[in-house]
C-alpha positions as CSV (number, residue, x, y, z in Angstrom):
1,X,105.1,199.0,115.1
2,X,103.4,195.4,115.3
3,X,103.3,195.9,119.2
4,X,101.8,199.3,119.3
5,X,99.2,198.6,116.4
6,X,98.3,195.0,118.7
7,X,97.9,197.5,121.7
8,X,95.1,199.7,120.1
9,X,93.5,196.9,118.4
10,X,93.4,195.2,121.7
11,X,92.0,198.1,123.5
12,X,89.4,198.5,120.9
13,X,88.5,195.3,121.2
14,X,88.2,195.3,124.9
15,X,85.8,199.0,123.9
16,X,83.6,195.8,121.7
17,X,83.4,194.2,124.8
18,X,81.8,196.7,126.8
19,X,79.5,197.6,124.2
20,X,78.2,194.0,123.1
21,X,78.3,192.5,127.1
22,X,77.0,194.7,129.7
23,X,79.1,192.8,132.4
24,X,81.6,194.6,131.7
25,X,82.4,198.3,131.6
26,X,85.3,200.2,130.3
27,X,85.5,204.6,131.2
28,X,87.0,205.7,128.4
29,X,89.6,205.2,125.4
30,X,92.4,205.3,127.8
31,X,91.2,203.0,130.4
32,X,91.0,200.2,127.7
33,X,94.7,201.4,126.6
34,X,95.8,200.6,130.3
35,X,93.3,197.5,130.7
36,X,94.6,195.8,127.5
37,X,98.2,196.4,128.9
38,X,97.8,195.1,132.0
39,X,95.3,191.9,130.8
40,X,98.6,191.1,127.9
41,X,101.0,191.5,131.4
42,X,99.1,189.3,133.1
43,X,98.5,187.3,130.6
44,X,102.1,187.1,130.1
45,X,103.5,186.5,133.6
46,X,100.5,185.0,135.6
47,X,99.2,182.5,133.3
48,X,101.8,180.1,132.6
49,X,102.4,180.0,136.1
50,X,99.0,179.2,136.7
51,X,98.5,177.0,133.3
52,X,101.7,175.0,135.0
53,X,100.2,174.7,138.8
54,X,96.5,173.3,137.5
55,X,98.0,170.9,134.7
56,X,96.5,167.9,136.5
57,X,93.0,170.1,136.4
58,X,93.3,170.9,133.2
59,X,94.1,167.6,131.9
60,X,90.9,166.1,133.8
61,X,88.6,168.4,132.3
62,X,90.7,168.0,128.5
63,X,91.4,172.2,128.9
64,X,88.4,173.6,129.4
65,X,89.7,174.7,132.7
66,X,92.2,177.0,130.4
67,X,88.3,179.6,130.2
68,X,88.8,179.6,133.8
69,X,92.5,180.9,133.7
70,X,91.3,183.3,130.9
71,X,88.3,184.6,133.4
72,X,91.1,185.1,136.3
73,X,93.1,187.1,134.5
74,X,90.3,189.5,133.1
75,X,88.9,189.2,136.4
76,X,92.3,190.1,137.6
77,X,92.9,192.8,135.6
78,X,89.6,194.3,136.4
79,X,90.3,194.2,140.1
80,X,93.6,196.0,139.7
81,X,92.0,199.2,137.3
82,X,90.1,201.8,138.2
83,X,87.8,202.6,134.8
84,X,87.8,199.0,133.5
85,X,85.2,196.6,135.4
86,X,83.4,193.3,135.7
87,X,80.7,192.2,137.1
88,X,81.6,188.6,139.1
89,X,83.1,185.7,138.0
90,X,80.5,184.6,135.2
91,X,81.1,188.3,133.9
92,X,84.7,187.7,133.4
93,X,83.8,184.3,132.1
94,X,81.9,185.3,129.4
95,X,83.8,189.1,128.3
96,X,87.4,186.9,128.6
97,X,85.7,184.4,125.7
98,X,84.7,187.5,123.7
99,X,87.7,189.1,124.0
100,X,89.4,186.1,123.1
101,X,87.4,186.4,120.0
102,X,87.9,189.0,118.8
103,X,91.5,189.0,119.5
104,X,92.0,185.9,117.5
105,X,90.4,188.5,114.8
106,X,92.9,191.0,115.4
107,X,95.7,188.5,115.3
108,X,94.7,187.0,112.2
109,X,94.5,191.1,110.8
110,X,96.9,192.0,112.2
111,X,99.4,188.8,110.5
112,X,98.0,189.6,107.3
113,X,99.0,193.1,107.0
114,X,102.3,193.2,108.6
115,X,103.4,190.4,106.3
C-alpha cells in the first residue's frame, strides 16, 4: 500500500513540476504515473552504477556531481517517454532538484502516516 501511495505522490509531484518550472512538461495524469515509474527504475538500477563509476568525480567536487546524476536520470527518463519532457540539460538540472524536493516532502508524509 506504501508503494502504490509513493507512486501517486510521486506522479503528483512530478504534475508540481510541470506546473511551477516550465522546462518541463508532463501530458496528462497518466504520463506522470509512467514518468515517475520509470524515473524510480532508473533511479534504482542506473544510478548506483553510475554513483559507483564517477566516485573519483564525485569525491573531487565533495558530491555535488550527485545533481548531475539526478539531472541524467530525469533527463533520461524524459528521453525514453513520450508525454513527459525536458527542455536540455539545465531543464533537467533544475526539475530533478525540485522534484527531489518535493519528494523528500512526500517521504517525510508519507513516514508519518504509515507509521
Amino acid at each position: 500500500m506504501k508503494l502504490i501511495l509513493n507512486w501517486l505522490l510521486a506522479a503528483c509531484a512530478l504534475l508540481l513540476v510541470a506546473y511551477l518550472y516550465p522546462g518541463v512538461q508532463v501530458q496528462s495524469f497518466t504520463s506522470a504515473l509512467i514518468a515517475a515509474a520509470v524515473i524510480g527504475l532508473f533511479n534504482a538500477v542506473l544510478r548506483p552504477v553510475l554513483v559507483i563509476l564517477t566516485l573519483p568525480v564525485t569525491i573531487v567536487t565533495l558530491g555535488l556531481f550527485l545533481f548531475v546524476i539526478n539531472a541524467l536520470m530525469f533527463w533520461a527518463a524524459s528521453g525514453v517517454l513520450g508525454g513527459f519532457h525536458v527542455n536540455g540539460f539545465v531543464a533537467a538540472l533544475i526539475g530533478s532538484l525540485i522534484y527531489s524536493l518535493l519528494m523528500l516532502v512526500v517521504n517525510a508524509a508519507t513516514r508519518s502516516v504509515t507509521r
